[in-house]
Kinemage of the C-alpha trace (Angstrom):
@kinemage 1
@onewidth
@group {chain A} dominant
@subgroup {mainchain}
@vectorlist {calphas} color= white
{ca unk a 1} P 97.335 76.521 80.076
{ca unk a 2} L 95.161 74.062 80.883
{ca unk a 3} L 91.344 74.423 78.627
{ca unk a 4} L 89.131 75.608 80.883
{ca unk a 5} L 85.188 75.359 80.368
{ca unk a 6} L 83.983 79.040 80.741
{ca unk a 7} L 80.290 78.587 82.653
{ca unk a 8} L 77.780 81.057 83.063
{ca unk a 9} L 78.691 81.930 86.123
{ca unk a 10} L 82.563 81.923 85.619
{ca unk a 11} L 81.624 84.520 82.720
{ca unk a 12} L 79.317 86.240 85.254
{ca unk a 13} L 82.115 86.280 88.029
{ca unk a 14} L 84.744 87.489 85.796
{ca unk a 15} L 82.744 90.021 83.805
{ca unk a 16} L 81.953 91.329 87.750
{ca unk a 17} L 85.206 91.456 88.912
{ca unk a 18} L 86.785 93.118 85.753
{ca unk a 19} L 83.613 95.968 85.988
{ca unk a 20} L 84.849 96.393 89.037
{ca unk a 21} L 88.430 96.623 88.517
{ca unk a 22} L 87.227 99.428 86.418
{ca unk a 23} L 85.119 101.064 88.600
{ca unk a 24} L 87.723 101.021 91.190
{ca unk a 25} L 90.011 102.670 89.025
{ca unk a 26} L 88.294 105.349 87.400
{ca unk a 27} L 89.339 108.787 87.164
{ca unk a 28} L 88.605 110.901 89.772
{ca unk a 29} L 86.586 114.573 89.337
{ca unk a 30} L 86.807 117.651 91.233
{ca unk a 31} L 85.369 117.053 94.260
{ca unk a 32} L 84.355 120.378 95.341
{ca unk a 33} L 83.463 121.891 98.876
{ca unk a 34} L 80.194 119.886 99.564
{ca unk a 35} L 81.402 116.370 98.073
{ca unk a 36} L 84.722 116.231 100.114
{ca unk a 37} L 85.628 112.481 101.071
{ca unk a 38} L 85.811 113.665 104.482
{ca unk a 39} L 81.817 115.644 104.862
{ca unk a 40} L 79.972 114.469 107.390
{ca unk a 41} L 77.612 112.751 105.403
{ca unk a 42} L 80.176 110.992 103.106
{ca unk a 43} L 81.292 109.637 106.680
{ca unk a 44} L 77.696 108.694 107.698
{ca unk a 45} L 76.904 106.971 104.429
{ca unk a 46} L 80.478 104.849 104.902
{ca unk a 47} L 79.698 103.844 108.568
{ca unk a 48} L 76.152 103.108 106.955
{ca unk a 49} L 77.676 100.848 104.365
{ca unk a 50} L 79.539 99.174 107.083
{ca unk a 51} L 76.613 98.560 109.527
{ca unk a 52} L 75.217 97.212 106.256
{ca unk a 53} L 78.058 94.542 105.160
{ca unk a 54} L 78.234 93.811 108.911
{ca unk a 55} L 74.520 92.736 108.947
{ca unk a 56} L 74.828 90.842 106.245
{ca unk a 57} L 77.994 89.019 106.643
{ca unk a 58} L 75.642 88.142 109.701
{ca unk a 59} L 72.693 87.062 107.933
{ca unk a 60} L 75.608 84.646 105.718
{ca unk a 61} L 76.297 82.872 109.532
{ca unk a 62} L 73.628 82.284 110.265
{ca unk a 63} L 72.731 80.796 106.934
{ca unk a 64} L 76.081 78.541 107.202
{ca unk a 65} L 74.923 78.025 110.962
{ca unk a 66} L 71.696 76.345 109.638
{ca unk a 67} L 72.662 74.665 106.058
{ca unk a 68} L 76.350 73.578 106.690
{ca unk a 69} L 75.883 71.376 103.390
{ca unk a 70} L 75.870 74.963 101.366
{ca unk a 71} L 79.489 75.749 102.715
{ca unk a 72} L 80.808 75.052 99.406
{ca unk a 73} L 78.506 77.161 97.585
{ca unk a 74} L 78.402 80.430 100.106
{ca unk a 75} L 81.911 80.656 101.787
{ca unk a 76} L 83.264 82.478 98.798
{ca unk a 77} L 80.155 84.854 98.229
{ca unk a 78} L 80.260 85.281 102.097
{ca unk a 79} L 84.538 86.214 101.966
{ca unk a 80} L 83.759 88.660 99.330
{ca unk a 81} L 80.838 90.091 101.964
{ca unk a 82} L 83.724 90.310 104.536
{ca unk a 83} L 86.013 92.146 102.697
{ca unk a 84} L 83.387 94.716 101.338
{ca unk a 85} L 82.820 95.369 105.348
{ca unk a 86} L 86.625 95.821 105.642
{ca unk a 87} L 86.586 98.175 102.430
{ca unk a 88} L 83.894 100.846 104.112
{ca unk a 89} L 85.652 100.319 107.353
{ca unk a 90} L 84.392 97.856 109.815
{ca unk a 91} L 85.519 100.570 112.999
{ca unk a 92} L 82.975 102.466 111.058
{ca unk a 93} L 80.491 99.444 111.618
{ca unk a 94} L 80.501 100.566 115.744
{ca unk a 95} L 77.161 102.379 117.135
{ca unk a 96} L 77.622 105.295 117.588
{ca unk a 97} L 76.749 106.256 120.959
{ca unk a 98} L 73.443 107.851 121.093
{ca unk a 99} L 72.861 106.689 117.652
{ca unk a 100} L 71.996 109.139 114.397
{ca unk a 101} L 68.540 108.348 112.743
{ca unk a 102} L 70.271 109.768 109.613
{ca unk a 103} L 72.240 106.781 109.187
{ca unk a 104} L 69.393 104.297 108.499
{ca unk a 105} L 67.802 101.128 110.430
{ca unk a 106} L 70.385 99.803 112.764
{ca unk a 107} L 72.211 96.477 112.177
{ca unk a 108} L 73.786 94.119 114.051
{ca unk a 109} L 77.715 95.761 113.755
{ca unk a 110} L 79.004 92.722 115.844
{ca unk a 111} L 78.946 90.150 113.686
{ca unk a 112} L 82.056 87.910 114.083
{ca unk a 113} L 84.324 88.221 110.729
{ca unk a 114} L 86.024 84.757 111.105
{ca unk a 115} L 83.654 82.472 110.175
{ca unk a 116} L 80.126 81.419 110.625
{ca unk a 117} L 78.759 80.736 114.584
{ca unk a 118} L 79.281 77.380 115.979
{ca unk a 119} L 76.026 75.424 114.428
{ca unk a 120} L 73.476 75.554 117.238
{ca unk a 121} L 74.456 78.530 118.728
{ca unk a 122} L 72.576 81.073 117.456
{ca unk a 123} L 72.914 84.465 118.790
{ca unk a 124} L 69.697 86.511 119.829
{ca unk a 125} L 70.521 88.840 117.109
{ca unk a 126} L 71.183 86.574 114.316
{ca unk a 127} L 68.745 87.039 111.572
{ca unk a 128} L 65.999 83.899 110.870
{ca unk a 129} L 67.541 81.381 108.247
{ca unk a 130} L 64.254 79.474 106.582
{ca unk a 131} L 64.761 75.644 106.950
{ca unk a 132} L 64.727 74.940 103.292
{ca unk a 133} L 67.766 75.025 101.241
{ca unk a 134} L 66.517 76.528 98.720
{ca unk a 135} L 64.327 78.855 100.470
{ca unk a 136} L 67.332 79.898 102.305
{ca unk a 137} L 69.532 80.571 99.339
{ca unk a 138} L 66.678 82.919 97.862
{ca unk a 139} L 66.774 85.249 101.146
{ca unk a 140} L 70.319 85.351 101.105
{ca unk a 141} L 69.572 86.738 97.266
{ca unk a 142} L 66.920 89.130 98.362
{ca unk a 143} L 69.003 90.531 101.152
{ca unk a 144} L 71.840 90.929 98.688
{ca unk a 145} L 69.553 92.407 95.887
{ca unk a 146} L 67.979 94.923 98.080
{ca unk a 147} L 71.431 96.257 100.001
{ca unk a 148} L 72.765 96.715 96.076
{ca unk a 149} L 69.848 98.779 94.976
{ca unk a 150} L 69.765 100.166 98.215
{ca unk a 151} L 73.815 101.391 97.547
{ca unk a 152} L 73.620 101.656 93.759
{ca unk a 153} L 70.891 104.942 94.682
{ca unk a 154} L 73.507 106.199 97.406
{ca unk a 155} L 75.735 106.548 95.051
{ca unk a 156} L 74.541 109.280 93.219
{ca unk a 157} L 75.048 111.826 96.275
{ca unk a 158} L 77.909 110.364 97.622
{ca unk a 159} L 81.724 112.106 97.059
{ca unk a 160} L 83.678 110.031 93.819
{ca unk a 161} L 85.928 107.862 95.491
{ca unk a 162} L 83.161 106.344 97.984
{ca unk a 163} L 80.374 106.782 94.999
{ca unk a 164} L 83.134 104.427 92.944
{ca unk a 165} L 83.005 101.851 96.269
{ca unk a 166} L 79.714 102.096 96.412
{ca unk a 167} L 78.922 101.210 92.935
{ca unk a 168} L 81.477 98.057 92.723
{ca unk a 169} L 80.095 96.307 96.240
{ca unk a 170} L 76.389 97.229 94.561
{ca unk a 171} L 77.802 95.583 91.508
{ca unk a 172} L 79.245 92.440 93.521
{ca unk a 173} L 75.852 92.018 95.164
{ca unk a 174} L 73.724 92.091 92.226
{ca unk a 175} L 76.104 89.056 91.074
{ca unk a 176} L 75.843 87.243 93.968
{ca unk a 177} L 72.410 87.682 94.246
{ca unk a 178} L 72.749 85.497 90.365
{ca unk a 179} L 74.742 83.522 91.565
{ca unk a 180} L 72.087 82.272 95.061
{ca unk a 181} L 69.022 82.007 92.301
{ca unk a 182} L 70.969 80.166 90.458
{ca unk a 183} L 69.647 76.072 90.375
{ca unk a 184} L 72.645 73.945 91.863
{ca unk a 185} L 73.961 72.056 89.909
């Protein structure tokens, strides 16, 4: 095995990803007639947290769009984005038509889940990317820290097995949002 140097934030990613584990795999409680995984609002809140990643994963394009030299630094931060869409369901992430105002501010659902936009060709809906690096990194962590307190208080109404979800992507955020204050180094 070959000695491995454990950084801050290789302790910080692992300590993340085995919380979690944990949190993914917790046991489950009675979830009685008005926390069903299948309510209404358990459904709203997921298509919610969809909209949300979606938006996101957007605002990481458009980041990449403008700072190609971070690649390195945000393509894994942005995968894990993509697959917390994919985890609340990105058919979720679709308007509904005639939209609900219970579901929250509307996002941008049609953010490609490929890769970043072709540099230069930034869609009307993209979100603004500041010009500095730096500056840019620490939106990307404020957008990140407010969607995880933003889901870490929808958690407490939401039915177990989402309100476990919920709390792991919430978790995941408030690491990466570390991890983009972090100096480079």
């Amino acid at each position: 095995m070959p000695n491995v140097a454990l950084t801050r934030r290789r302790t910080l990613l692992a300590g993340a990803a085995l919380g979690g584990a944990a949190l993914l795999t917790g046991c489950s409680e009675d979830s009685g007639p008005d926390r069903s995984e299948d309510s209404s609002a358990a459904e709203r809140l997921r298509a919610r947290s969809a909209r949300d990643s979606a938006a996101l994963l957007a605002r990481y394009d458009a980041t990449l769009a403008a700072h190609p030299a971070l690649q390195a630094r945000l393509t894994p931060l942005r995968s894990e984005v993509a697959r917390h869409a994919e985890a609340f369901g990105k058919d979720r992430a679709a308007p509904s038509p005639g939209g609900d105002a219970s579901d929250g501010p509307a996002h941008d659902a049609g953010a490609p889940a490929s890769g970043p936009a072709p540099q230069g060709s930034r869609r009307p809906s993209d979100p603004r990317v500041p010009g500095d690096e730096r500056a840019a990194r620490t939106a990307l962590a404020d957008a990140e820290r407010t969607l995880s307190d933003a889901r870490a208080k929808a958690l407490t109404g939401a039915p177990p097995e989402l309100a476990r979800l919920l709390a792991s992507v919430a978790a995941a955020g408030a690491a990466h949002a570390y991890l983009l204050a972090e100096p480079a180094r």
